[in-house]
Every structure is written in C-alpha cells, then in structure tokens.
TIZAGU-311020 format. One record per residue (C-alpha): x, y, z. Coordinates in steps of 0.25 Angstrom, whole numbers, always signed. Layout:
<sebas>
SEBA;X;Y;Z
...
</sebas>
This chain:
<sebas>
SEBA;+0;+0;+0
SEBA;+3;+15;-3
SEBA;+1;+23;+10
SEBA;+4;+37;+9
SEBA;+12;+41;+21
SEBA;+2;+55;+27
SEBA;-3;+52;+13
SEBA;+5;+60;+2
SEBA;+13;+66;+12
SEBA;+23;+70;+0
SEBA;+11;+77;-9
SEBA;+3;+83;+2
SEBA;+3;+86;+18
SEBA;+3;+74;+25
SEBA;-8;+67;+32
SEBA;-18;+78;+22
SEBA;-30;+73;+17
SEBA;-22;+81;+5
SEBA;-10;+71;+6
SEBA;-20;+59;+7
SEBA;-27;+62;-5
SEBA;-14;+63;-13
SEBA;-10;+50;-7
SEBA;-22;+43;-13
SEBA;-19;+48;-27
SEBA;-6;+46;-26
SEBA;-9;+30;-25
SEBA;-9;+28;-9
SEBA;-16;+15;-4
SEBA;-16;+22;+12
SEBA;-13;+35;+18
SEBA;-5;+35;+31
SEBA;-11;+45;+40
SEBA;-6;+49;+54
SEBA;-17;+51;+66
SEBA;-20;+59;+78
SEBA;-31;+63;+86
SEBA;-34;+77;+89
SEBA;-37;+84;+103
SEBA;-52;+82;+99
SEBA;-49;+67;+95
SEBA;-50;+69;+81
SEBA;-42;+59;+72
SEBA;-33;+68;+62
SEBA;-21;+65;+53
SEBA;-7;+70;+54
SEBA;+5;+65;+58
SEBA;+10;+74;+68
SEBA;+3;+76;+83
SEBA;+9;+90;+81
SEBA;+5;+100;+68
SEBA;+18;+109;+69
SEBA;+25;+101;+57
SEBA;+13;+101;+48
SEBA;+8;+116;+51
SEBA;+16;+124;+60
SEBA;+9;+124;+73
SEBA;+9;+116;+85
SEBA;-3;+109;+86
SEBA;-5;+94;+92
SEBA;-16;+87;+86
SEBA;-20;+81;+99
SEBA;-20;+94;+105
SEBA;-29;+99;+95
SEBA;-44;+96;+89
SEBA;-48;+92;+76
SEBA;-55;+106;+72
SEBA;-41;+114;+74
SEBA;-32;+103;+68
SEBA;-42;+103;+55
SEBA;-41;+117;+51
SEBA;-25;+117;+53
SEBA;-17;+119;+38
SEBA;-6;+112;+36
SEBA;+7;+115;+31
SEBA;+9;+108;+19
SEBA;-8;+111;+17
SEBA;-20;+103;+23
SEBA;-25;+99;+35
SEBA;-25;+87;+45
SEBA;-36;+78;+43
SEBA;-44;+70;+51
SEBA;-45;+56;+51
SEBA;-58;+55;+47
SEBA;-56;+62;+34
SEBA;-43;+55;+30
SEBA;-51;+42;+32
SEBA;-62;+49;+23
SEBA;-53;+53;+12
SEBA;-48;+39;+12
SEBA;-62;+31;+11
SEBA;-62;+42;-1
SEBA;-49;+40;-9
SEBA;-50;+23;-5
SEBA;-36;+26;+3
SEBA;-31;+16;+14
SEBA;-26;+25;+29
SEBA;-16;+21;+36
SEBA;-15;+28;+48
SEBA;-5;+30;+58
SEBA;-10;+34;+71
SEBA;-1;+45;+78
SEBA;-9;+50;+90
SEBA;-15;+43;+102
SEBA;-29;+38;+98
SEBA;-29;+41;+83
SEBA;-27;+27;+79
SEBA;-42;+23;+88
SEBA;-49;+37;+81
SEBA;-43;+33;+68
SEBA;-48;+17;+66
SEBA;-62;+23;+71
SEBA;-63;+33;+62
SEBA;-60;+23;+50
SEBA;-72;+14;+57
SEBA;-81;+27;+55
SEBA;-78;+27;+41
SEBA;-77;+13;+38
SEBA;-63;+14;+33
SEBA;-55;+2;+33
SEBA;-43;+3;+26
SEBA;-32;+8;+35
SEBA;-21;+4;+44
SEBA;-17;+11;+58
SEBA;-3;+12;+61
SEBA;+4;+19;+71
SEBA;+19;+20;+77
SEBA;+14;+18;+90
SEBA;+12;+6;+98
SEBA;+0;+9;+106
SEBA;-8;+16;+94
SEBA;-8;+1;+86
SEBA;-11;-5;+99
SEBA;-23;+2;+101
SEBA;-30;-1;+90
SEBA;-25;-17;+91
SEBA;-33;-17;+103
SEBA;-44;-10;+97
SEBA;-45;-20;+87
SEBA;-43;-10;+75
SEBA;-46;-17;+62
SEBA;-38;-9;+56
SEBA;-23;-15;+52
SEBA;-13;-9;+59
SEBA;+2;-4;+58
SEBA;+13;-3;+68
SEBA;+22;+9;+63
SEBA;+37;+3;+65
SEBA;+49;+14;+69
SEBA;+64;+9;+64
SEBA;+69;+0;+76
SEBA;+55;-4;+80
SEBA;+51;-18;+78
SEBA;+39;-20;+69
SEBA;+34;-33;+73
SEBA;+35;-30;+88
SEBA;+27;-17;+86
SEBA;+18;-25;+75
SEBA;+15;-36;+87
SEBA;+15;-26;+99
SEBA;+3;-18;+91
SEBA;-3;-27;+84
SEBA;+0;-20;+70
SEBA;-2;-28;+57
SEBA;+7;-18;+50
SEBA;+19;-16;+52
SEBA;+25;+0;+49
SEBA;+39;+1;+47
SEBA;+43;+17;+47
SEBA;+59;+16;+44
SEBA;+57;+26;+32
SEBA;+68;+33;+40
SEBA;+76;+21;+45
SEBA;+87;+19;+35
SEBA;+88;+25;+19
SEBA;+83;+11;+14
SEBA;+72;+7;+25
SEBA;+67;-3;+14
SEBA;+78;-10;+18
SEBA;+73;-12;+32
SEBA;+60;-19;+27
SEBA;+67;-33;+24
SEBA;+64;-46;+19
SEBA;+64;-52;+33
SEBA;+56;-42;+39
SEBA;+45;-44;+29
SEBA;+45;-59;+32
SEBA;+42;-54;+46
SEBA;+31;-45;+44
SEBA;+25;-54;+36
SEBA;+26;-66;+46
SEBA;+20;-57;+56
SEBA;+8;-56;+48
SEBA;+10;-40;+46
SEBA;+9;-29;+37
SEBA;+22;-19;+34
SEBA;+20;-4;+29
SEBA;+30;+4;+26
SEBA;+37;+17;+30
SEBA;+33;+29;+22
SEBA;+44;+28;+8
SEBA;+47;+38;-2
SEBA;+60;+35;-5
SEBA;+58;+27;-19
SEBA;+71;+20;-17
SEBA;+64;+14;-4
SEBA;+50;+14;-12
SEBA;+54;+4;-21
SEBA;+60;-7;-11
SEBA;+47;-6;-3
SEBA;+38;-5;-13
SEBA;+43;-20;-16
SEBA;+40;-24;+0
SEBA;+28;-32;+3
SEBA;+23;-22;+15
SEBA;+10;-16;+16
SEBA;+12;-4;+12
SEBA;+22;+9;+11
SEBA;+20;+23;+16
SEBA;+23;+34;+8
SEBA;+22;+51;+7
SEBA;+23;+48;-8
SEBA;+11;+37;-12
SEBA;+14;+37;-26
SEBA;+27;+33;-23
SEBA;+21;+19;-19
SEBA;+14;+18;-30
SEBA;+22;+22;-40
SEBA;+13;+22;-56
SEBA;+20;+12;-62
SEBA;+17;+3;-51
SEBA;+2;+7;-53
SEBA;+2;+5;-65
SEBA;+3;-10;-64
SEBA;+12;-12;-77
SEBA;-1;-8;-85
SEBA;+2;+0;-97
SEBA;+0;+15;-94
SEBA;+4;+27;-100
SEBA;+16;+36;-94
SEBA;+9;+45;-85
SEBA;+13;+62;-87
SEBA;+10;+68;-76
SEBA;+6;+83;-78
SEBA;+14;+95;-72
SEBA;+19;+82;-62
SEBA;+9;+76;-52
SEBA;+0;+88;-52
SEBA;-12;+82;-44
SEBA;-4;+83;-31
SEBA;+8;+92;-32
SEBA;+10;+106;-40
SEBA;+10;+107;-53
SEBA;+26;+106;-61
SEBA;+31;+106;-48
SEBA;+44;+94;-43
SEBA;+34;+88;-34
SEBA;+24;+87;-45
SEBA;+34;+80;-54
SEBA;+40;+72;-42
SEBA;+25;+66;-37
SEBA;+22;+63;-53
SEBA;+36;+54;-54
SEBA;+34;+48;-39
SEBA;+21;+42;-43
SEBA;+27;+35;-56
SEBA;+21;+45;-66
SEBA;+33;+45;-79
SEBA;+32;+60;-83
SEBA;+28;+73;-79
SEBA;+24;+85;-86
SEBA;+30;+99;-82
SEBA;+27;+114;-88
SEBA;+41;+121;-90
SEBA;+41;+138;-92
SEBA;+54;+146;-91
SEBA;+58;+156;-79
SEBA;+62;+171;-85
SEBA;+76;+166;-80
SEBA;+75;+154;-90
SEBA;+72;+143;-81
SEBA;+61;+132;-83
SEBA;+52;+130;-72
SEBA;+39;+121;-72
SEBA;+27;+128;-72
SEBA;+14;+127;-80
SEBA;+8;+140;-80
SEBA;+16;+151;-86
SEBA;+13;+160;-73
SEBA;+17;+154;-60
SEBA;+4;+159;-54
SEBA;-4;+145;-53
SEBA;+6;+137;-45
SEBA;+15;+145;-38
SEBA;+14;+157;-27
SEBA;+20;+166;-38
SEBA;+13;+174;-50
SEBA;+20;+177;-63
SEBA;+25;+170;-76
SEBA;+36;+160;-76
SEBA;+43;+167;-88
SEBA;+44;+179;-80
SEBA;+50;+175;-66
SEBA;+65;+169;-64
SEBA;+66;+155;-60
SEBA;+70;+161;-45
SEBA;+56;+167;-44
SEBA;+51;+154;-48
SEBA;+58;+146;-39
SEBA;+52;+153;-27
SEBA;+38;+149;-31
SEBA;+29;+139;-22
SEBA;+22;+130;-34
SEBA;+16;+120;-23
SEBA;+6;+128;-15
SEBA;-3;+132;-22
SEBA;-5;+118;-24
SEBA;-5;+112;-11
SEBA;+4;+119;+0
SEBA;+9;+105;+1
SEBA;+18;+109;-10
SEBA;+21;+124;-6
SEBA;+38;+121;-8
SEBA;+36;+118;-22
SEBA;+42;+126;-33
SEBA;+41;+128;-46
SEBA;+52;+119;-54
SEBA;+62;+121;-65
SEBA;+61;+110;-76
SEBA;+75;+104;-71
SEBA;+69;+101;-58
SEBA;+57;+94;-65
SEBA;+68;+88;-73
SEBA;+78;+84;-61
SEBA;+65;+79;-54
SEBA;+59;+68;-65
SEBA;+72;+62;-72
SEBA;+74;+48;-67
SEBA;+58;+49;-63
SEBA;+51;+51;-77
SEBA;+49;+61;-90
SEBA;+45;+76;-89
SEBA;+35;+82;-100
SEBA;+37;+97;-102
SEBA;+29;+106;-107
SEBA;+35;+120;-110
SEBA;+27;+130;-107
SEBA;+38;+142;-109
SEBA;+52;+138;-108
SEBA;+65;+139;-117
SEBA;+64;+122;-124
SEBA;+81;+122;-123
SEBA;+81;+126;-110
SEBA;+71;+114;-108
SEBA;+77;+105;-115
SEBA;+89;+108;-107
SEBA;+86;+105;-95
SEBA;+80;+91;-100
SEBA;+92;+88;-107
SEBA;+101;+92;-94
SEBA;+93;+83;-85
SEBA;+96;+71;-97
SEBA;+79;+71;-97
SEBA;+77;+74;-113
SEBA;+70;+59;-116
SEBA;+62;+59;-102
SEBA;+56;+73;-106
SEBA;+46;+79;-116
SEBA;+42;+92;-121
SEBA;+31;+100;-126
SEBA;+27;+113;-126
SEBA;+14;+122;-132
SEBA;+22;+129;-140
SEBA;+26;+122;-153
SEBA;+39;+128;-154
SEBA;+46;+126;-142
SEBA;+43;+110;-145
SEBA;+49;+113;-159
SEBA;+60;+119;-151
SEBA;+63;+107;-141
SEBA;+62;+99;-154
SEBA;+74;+106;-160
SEBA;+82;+106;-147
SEBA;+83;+92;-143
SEBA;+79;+81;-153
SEBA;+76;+72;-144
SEBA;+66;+80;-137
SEBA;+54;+73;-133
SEBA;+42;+82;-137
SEBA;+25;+81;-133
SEBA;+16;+86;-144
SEBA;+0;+88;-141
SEBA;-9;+79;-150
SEBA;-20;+88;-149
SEBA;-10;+102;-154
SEBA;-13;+94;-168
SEBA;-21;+90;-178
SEBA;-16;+76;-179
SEBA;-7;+67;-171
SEBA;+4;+66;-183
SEBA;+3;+83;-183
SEBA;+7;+83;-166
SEBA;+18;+73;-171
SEBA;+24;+78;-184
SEBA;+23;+93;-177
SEBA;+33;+89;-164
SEBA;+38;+74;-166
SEBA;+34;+73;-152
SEBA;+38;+61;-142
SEBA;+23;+63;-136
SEBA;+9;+66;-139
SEBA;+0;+72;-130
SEBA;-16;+69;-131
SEBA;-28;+75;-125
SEBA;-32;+66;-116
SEBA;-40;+56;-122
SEBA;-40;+61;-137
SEBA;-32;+52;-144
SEBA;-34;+39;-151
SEBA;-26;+27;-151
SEBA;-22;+30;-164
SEBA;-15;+42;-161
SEBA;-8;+33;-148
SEBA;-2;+24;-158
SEBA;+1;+34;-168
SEBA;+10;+40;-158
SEBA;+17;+27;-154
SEBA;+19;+24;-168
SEBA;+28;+37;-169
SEBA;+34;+32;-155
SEBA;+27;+44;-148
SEBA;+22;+44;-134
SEBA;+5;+47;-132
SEBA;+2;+56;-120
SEBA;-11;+60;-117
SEBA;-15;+72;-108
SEBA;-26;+72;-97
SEBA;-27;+81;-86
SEBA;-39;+75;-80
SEBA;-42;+66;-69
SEBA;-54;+58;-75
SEBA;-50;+41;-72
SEBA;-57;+36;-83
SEBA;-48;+46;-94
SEBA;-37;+42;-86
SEBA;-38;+29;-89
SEBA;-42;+29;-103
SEBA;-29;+36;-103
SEBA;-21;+26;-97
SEBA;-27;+16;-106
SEBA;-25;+22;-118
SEBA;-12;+19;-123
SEBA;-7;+33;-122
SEBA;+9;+32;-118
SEBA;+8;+45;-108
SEBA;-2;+52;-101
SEBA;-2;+66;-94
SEBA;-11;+67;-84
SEBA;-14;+79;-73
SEBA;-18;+65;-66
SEBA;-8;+55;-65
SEBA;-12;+50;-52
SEBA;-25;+44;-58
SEBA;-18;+35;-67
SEBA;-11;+28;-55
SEBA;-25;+28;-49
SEBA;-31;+22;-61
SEBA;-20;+10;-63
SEBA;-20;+8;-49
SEBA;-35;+5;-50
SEBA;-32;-2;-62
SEBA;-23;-10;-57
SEBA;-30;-14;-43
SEBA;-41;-19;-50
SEBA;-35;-29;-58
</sebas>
C-alpha cells in the first residue's frame, strides 16, 4: 500500500484536508494522519501537541478548544481538521486512514468516530505503548500497529501491545536503512503471524529496494513516488504522457516544482513557456506579463532577470508554495536531464540562444520546439539540423501541408480530431502523434489512451494514472 505520510506532506501543509486531497490524486491507498484531542475533547489532526512550528504561536491543542483551533491559518496555508471531517473526506475520495495516535485518549475518540460513520478501512498505530494497549483491551476491531524506534525491538513491542503491524521508523537510522530490513527479519515477521509497514522514503535509491520487499505497505511525503506511472501502467500500451506547463493540478504553473512532481510521478515529458528578460536571459513563463503568477506587475521583456528572480510565482497558487520562483530555462533544463524530455514553446526568445543552452546541457534529442511564430521555427531549422520540431495539424489545410511546411519530428491534434488514417500516416513518415486535451473528462481521456496516439499532452496527467490504475484493478 501507498500511504501518504501527513498526506502529501511535499505538495501541500501537512496533515490538510488540502495535503489529503492531493495525496488521493497523487495515487495514495491510506493517508497517515497524527491525533489529539482538544481541551474541549474534540478529535483533531496535526502532528505537533504544540502550534509554534506550524503557525508561530504558542498554542497547545490540549489546552485549547476545538472553536479557536479551527479558525487558526497555517503557515504554509489551511487549517487543522477535525477528525471527523478527514474520516469524511475519506469515505469520499475511497482513501484507506491510517492514524497514529499522538495524544492521551485520541486513539479511543478516533475508533468511535470511525463507528459513527461506518468507516472501516484504517489502522491505528502509535509509538506509545499504552495507547495500542488500550485499545487491545477494548477489543478494537480495528488492526493495529506498533511504531518501532531504532534500537527497539519490534517483536517485544509487537507481543507486549498486541499489534499485528509492526512499524519500523529507522528512516533516519543509517543512509541505507533498507539495509536494515533483512531476509531473516522478514522470515520472523512472517513467522510471528505479522504485518511490516515502513518508514516514511523519499529517497528513490532506498524507494527502489523496498518497493521489491513484501511488507504491508511504505509511508511516504511523495505518494507518487510509490506509485511510479509506469508501474501503473501494467506494461499495457500507453502513449508518453506530456505534462502541460509541469504538474500544474498541484504545484504553479512552469515553476521547478511543477517540473520536479511531473518526472516524480513517472510522466516522460513536460512542457514549459520560455520568454527572454530585457538583459537576455530565458526565464519560463506563460504569459507575456508577470501579473498572473507572480506578486509582481509588468512584462517580461522589460525587466532584467535580477527583477525577475526576486519574484514569488507560488503563492498566489497555494501559499504552500510561497519560495517559489520564476526559473531560467537552464534550471528546467539542469532539473529534467536523466529524468525525461522538455517541450518548448517560444513565446518570445532569441532561438540560438535557446538552442544554446540545450546543446550545452547535451539535451538536443530529449527536446522539442515549437513556436506560433513561423519564422522562428524556420530559424531553429537553419540552426541545428538535427533539431526536433512540433508542428500543429489544425495550423493547415491537410496533414502532408503541416508536414511538408516544417518537416516536424511531431504532430500535435486537437483533442480527438484525428482519424487513424492520419495516425499511420504520421508513422509511415517516422513521425510522432500528439494529441492535445486540457480537459478532465475520463471518458475522452481514455479514448485518448486507446487511441494509438504516441503522445498525449494533458492539463490532467494524474487521470490517466487514475484510469489504468482502475483498468488494471479490474482485471
């Protein structure tokens, strides 16, 4: 199982109903949420007893009630939920809970409100002793999980609480903690009739040992990264997916950490909008004013990249994301090689200097072109030979027009308005077929997918995932 540790606790504020929903696009099977009760016995999540880390005052839940901790922002945005609306939310979105209890008497207030609402696919866990213990004698019917500190050990605290799952946290206990989970202690858990989940990984070298391990289940800030598309895609045919200005659903738009979530969830390619600074510099950005998606006002072409640079481009998405700036196209460039390909699209930038700073990087065959303006791809053409161009079916009359015009490397469609006679017509001339869809509509999606198409640029790349996983699960 995927469990998103605090849910996408590298996406969004932790322990959010924001993080948790990101988590459950992001492919999570459970979201691990922390517990404690207020003054006023109210069941809440967050992982701290004290609010100083996560807004800058002193506050202690349990010293507290519920009607003052609910209308408290957070730092990195949101608020702190109750229990009762996570549990909610997850009988909404079909998400598993696996909830570690923090504070004295949460754990009891948290099985009952899960009886309330009839939910019944969780796991309570806890680091302390006397919290599992409780609810064994309770005879919760819920499994349970013993958390396991380095030097602890796990079958003594297993037998001791009466825990079925064993939680090894040693995320910190060496650089190769994998390491630590060995054949012989698998052979034990399993002999002692147990489960195993895992620390919280986001490490891929470590990701890609215990994603091999037969445990329960791994904890993670980054979901995706435990369920990698690829993977999802079962070794079903599927076309490469293009993600749009990077993973815009859940991080700003053109920014690193919309290029960095596209790659970690497996997507091959992003697309990024390139202008040019008045000081000569290429900087990614859509719009030709930096109004939109920055805290600034003015165009691109007029202010020098120091100006630029000073920018916030995250919060007036999500203030999660308020240390985000606005990135040159060598940082894209530095961030996706070894990863995947970059589709550019000139909006207004010098093509050599473009083609540059590809060339530079050693990117020129994971990278393709195109720009609106017909002469700057005639430009890039004389340039560099080798240059991989995009042309627009729907710029010409007829397929063989778009590919006379630009002897492109791909063809982009509208959506669905192609036939499979222009598919193989593109494959005869060893082109590549990428159809566009900004929507979120499954079922166009799919016909997408089925399509035959070698590429798909989607504003929605998280659905496909969604759609084979389904897929897949059924079969």
């Amino acid at each position: 199982m995927a469990i998103a540790h605090r849910g996408a606790s590298a996406w969004a504020t932790e322990n959010t109903l924001g993080a948790l929903r990101v988590a459950n696009s992001l492919g999570a099977d459970m979201w691990e949420v922390d517990v404690h009760l207020t003054r006023d016995r109210v069941c809440v999540v967050c992982h701290d007893s004290n609010l100083l880390r996560l807004t800058g005052k002193d506050i202690c839940l349990g010293e507290a009630d519920w009607n003052t901790i609910r209308k408290i922002h957070l730092l990195g945005g949101g608020t702190i939920p109750s229990f009762a609306d996570v549990v909610t939310l997850a009988l909404e979105m079909d998400a598993g809970l696996y909830v570690e209890i923090k504070g004295e008497g949460a754990g009891f207030a948290a099985w009952q409100e899960m009886k309330r609402q009839k939910f019944s696919y969780a796991i309570l866990a806890s680091f302390e002793k006397e919290f599992v213990q409780e609810l064994r004698d309770a005879d919760c019917e819920f499994p349970l999980s013993i958390l396991i500190p380095k030097g602890h050990d796990p079958f003594a605290l297993a037998l001791a609480t009466g825990a079925k799952i064993i939680h090894p946290c040693w995320e910190n206990a060496s650089s190769s903690p994998q390491e630590l989970i060995t054949p012989e202690l698998l052979i034990r858990v399993q002999e002692a009739g147990l489960e195993m989940v895992l620390w919280h990984e986001e490490r891929p070298a470590v990701l890609e040992e215990i994603l091999q391990l037969p445990v329960l289940g791994i904890c993670s800030n980054q979901p995706e990264l435990l369920v990698p598309f690829p993977v999802s895609t079962n070794e079903n045919h599927c076309p490469k997916i293009v993600c749009h200005r990077g993973a815009e659903t859940f991080a700003p738009e053109n920014t690193l950490s919309a290029v960095d979530l596209a790659f970690d969830q497996g997507f091959n390619i992003v697309e990024i909008d390139v202008r040019q600074t008045k000081d000569g510099v290429p900087v990614v950005m859509h719009d030709s004013r930096v109004n939109r998606t920055t805290n600034g006002r003015g165009a691109i072409k007029n202010m020098i990249y120091d100006e630029v640079s000073k920018l916030d481009a995250g919060s007036w998405f999500d203030p999660f994301f308020a240390n985000e700036h606005v990135p040159r196209l060598e940082d894209v460039l530095v961030h996706a090689k070894g990863r995947g390909e970059v589709y550019i699209e000139i909006k207004e930038a010098e093509p050599n200097l473009l083609l540059e700073f590809v060339q530079q990087v050693e990117m020129i065959e994971e990278c393709f072109f195109w720009c609106e303006d017909i002469r700057i791809m005639d430009q890039l053409r004389l340039l560099n030979k080798d240059v991989r161009l995009m042309a627009r079916r729907y710029d010409f009359k007829t397929l063989d027009a778009a590919i006379e015009r630009h002897q492109p490397q791909v063809i982009e469609f509208n959506g669905l308005k192609f036939t499979q006679n222009e598919l193989e017509r593109c494959r005869e001339a060893g082109i590549l077929s990428m159809p566009f869809y900004m929507g979120s509509v499954l079922d166009k999606l799919r016909k997408l997918i089925d399509s035959g198409a070698d590429m798909l640029n989607l504003g929605h790349p998280e659905l496909v995932k969604k759609i084979l996983l389904s897929k897949n699960n059924s079969e």
